[in-house]
N, C-alpha and C positions, 0 to 999 in steps of 0.2 A: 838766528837773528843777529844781524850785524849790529854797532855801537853807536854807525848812524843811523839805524831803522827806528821810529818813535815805535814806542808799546801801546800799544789797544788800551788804553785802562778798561773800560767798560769791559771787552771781550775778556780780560782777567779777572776779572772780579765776575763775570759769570763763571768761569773756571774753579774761581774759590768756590763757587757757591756750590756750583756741582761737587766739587770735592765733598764738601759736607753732608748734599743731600746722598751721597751713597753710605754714608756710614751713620746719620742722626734721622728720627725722625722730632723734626719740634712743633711744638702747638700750634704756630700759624704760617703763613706764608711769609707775616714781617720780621719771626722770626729770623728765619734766614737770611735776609735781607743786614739785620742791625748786626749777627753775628759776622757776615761777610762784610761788612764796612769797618768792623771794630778789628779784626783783622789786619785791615789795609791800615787804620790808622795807626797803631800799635810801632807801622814804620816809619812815621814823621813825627813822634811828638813833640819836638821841641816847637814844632811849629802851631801848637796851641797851648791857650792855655789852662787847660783843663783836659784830662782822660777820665772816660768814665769810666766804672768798673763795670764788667760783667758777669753777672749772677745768675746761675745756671739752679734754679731749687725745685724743689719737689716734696710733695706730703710724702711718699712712701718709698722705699730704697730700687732700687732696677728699673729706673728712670730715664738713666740712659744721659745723669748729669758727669760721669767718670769719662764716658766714650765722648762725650761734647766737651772734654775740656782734653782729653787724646788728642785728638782733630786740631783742636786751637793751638797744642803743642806745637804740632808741624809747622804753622802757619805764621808764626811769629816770633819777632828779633829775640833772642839770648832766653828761650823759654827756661824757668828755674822754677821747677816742682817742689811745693811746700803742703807738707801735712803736719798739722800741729807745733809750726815752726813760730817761735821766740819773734815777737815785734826788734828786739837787739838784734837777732843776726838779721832780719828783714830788712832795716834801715842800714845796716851794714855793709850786707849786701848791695843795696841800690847807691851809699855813696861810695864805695870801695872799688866796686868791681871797673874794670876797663870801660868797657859794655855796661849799659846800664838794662837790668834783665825786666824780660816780664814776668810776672810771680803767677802762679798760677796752684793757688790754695785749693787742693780739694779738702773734700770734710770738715767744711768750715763748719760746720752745727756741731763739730767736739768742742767748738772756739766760742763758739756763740750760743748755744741750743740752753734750753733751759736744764741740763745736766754740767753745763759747764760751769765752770767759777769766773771770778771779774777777771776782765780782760781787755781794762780801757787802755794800755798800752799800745795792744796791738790796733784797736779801734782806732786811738787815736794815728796811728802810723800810715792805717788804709785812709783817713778823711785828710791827712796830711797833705797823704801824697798824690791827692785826686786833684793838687792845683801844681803849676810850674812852680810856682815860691814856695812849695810846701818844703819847709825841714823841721827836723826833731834837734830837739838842745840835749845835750848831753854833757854830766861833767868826765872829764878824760884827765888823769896822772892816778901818783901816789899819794895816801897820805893827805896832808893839808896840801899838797903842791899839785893840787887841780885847779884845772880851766873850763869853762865852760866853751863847748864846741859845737858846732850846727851840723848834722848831718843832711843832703839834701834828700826828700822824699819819694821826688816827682818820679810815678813809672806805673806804665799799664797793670790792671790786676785784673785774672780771673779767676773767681771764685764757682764752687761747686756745692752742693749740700741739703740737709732736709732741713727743713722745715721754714725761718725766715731768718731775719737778720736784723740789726738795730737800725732803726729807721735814719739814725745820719748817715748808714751806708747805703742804707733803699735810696733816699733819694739822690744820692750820685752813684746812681747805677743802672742800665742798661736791664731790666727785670728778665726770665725766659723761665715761666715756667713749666717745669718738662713735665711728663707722665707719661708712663708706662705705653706700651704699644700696643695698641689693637692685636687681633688675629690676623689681620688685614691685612698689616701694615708692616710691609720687611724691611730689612737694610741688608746690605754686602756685610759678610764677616769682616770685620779690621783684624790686619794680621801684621803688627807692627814692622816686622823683617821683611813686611814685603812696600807697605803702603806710604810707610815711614818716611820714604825715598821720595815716594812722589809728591807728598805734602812739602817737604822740602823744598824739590824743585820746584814750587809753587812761591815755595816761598823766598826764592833768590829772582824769581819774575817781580815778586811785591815790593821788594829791596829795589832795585832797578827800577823799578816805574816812581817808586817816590823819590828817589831822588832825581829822577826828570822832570817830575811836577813841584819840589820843594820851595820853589820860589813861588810860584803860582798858589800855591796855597797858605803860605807862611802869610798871616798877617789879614786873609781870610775870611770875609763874616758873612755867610749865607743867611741869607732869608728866612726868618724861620714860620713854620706853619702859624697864624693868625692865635691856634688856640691853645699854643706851647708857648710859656714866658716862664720867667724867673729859671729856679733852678734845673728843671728839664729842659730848657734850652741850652743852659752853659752843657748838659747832659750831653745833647745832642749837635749841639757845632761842630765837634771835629770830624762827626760822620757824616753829616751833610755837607761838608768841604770836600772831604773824599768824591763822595758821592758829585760834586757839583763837577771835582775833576775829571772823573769820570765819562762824562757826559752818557753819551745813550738816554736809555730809558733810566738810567739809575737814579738821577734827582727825582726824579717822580716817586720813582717807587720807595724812595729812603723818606720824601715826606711822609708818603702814605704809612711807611711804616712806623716812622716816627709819631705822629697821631694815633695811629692804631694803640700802638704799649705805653705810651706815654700815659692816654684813656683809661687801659687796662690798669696800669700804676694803679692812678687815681681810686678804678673802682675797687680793687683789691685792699687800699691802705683804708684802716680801720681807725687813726690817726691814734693820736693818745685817752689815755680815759677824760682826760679835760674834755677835749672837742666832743666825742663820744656825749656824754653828758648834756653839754652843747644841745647839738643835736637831737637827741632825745629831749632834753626840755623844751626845745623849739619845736618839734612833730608830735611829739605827743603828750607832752604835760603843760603845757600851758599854750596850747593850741587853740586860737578865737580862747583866752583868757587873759587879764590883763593882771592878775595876781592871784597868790593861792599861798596858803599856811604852808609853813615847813612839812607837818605833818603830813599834809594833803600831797604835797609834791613828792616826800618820799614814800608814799603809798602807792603812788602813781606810778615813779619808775619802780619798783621792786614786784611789781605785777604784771610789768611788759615783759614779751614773751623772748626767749633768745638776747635778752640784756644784762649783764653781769652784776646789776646790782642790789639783787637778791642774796647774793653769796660773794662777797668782797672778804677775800683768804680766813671764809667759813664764817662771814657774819652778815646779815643787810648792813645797807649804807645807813648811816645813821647821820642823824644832823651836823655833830662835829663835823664830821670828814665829808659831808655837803658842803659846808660853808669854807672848808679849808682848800675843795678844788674849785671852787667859785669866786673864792678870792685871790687867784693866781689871775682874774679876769677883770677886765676894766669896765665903767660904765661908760658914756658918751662923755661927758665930764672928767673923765680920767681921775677916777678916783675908783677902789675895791668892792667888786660886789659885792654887797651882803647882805644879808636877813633887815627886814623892815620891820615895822609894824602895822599890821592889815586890822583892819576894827572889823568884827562880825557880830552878829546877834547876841552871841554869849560871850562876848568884850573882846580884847584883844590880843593877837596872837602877834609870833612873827614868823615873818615869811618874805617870800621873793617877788618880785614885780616884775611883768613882761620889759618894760620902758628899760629896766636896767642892766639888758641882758640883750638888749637890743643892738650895740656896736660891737660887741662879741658874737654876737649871729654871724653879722657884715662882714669880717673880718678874718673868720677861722673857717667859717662852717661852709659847705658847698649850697648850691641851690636847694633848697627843698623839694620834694617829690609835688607833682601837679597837684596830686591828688589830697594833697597835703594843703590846709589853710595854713597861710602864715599869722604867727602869733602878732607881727606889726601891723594886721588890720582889727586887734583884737579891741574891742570898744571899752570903754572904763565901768558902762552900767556892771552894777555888781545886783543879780536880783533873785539870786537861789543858796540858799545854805544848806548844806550836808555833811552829815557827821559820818567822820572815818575813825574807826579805833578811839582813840581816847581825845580828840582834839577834834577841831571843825574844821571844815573850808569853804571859800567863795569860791562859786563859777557863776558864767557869765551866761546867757542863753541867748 
């Protein structure tokens, strides 16, 4: 190809993709898709603002999260392999180097897993660098005769690993969760000394093509799918820019797949034990109720089945630590949920009221199951009393 021939985008980025499908097999077809655009983007970023990171995890090890981050090697600017590498030389790395590298973390669950120690430095360096203005402060001299200095952060990351990750990385991140290969299901041996080459030469076409589209895409804001907002869409702008450059069939299919993982996220994030709670009080403990005793409500969750709060680090939940995640929550009024006082037959107890649990529903928690009565049609008649353990409660019939 000559220097005045324009490059195909489309027909190269089906090229990546092939590249990949002979050596990974991934869970879905949008997999493929969001890993071949992240790719491509990895060669323009300055021209967003924001790069999402790429998360390649899995429950169980030979997953095939190592060989998908092999493959990303060849495919992108200034690749710089890091295992169990220092947040200091990471940001070092990214403001020092000529080239500004992509980091490409395997075994990040030595970094993160629950066998690891605290590690908000490096956290903080990956959530840094996931925006253009992201830098880390740091003081730099001897002695009393230091300054305070900014290192800049901004630079593609992929990551590799079992199990998950701290959810301010989940959600600037690209999710792919890999598993194991059917019988089925084959790939081409990767054999670095041979293949190495070609991912390259892939990747001096990717280099080249974006700087023919860098102006066309710098400054950019695609359209984003109707049911992708807030932070999965900053996620996903710079790959549906790509993709929009691209043309072909590729904007299509980067929606599609964008919607597809984006969903996936969602059903997958179990959110924190607050919402969690949430949730569960809203489906099933005060479900068509409009109030219920402390007691009655923690009887209630500590009996649902597959909920954690039977065993809260080897004790049920107990009232304290009720009303202590409940009051991280607001009413309508914007004032702390807390325990009331409910009148029953045998006098008065305290306890919670739908009404005030009701803007933190709206708020945190996703839609409720169909099948599921929402607790904000729950009526006030209070007209059954039943005893649980050593206290009462109201429900509603």
């Amino acid at each position: 190809m000559t220097a005045t021939e324009a490059i195909d985008g489309a027909a190269l980025l089906d090229d990546i993709e092939a590249f990949h499908r002979r050596f990974n097999v991934f869970p879905t077809e949008s997999a493929f898709v969001a890993v071949t655009l992240w790719n491509a983007h990895t060669h323009m970023l300055d021209c967003f603002d924001s790069t999402p990171r790429l998360a390649f995890l899995s429950p169980e090890p030979a997953s095939g999260k190592t060989r998908a981050l092999e493959i990303v090697e060849t495919l992108v600017p200034q690749p710089m392999v890091a295992v169990n590498a220092s947040a200091s030389a990471l940001f070092r790395a990214v403001s020092g180097l000529e080239a500004r590298p992509t980091i490409l973390f395997d075994e990040i669950d030595t970094v993160f897993g629950p066998k690891a120690g605290e590690n908000e430095q490096l956290r903080g360096f990956l959530n840094a660098g996931y925006r253009r203005i992201g830098v880390m402060y740091r003081c730099v001299g001897d002695g009393s005769n230091q300054q305070v200095q900014e290192f800049p952060s901004f630079c593609a990351v992929a990551v590799a690993g079992l199990g998950s990750l701290p959810d301010t990385i989940l959600t600037r991140s690209v999710i792919i969760r890999m598993r194991r290969r059917a019988r089925n299901e084959h790939v081409e041996p990767y054999r670095q000394r041979i293949h190495e080459a070609e991912g390259n030469a892939l990747r001096k076409q990717l280099a080249a093509w974006a700087d023919s589209i860098r102006e066309r895409v710098d400054g950019a804001f695609p359209q984003m799918p109707d049911e992708v907002t807030d932070r999965p869409a900053d996620v996903w702008e710079p790959l549906l820019a790509v993709a929009e450059a691209a043309g072909g069939d590729w904007p299509k299919r980067a929606r599609a797949a964008c919607v597809e993982l984006v969903t996936l996220a969602k059903a997958d994030d179990k959110g924190s034990v607050g919402i969690r709670l949430l949730i569960d009080l809203r489906d099933h403990v005060l479900n068509g109720i409009d109030r219920l005793p402390t007691v009655a409500v923690l009887d209630r969750l500590c009996s649902l089945d597959e909920a954690p709060w039977a065993d809260m680090s080897g004790r049920p939940l107990d009232a304290r630590s009720l009303a202590k995640l409940l009051g991280e929550y607001m009413t309508d009024d914007n004032t702390p949920i807390k325990a009331r006082n409910i009148k029953t037959g045998g006098g008065v107890l305290k306890g919670y009221y739908a009404a005030d649990l009701h803007d933190a529903w709206a708020r945190y928690c996703p839609p409720p199951p169909e099948s599921a009565t929402s607790a904000t049609s729950a009526t006030s008649q209070v007209s059954r009393v039943e005893k649980v353990a050593d206290g009462l409660f109201v429900s509603a019939t």
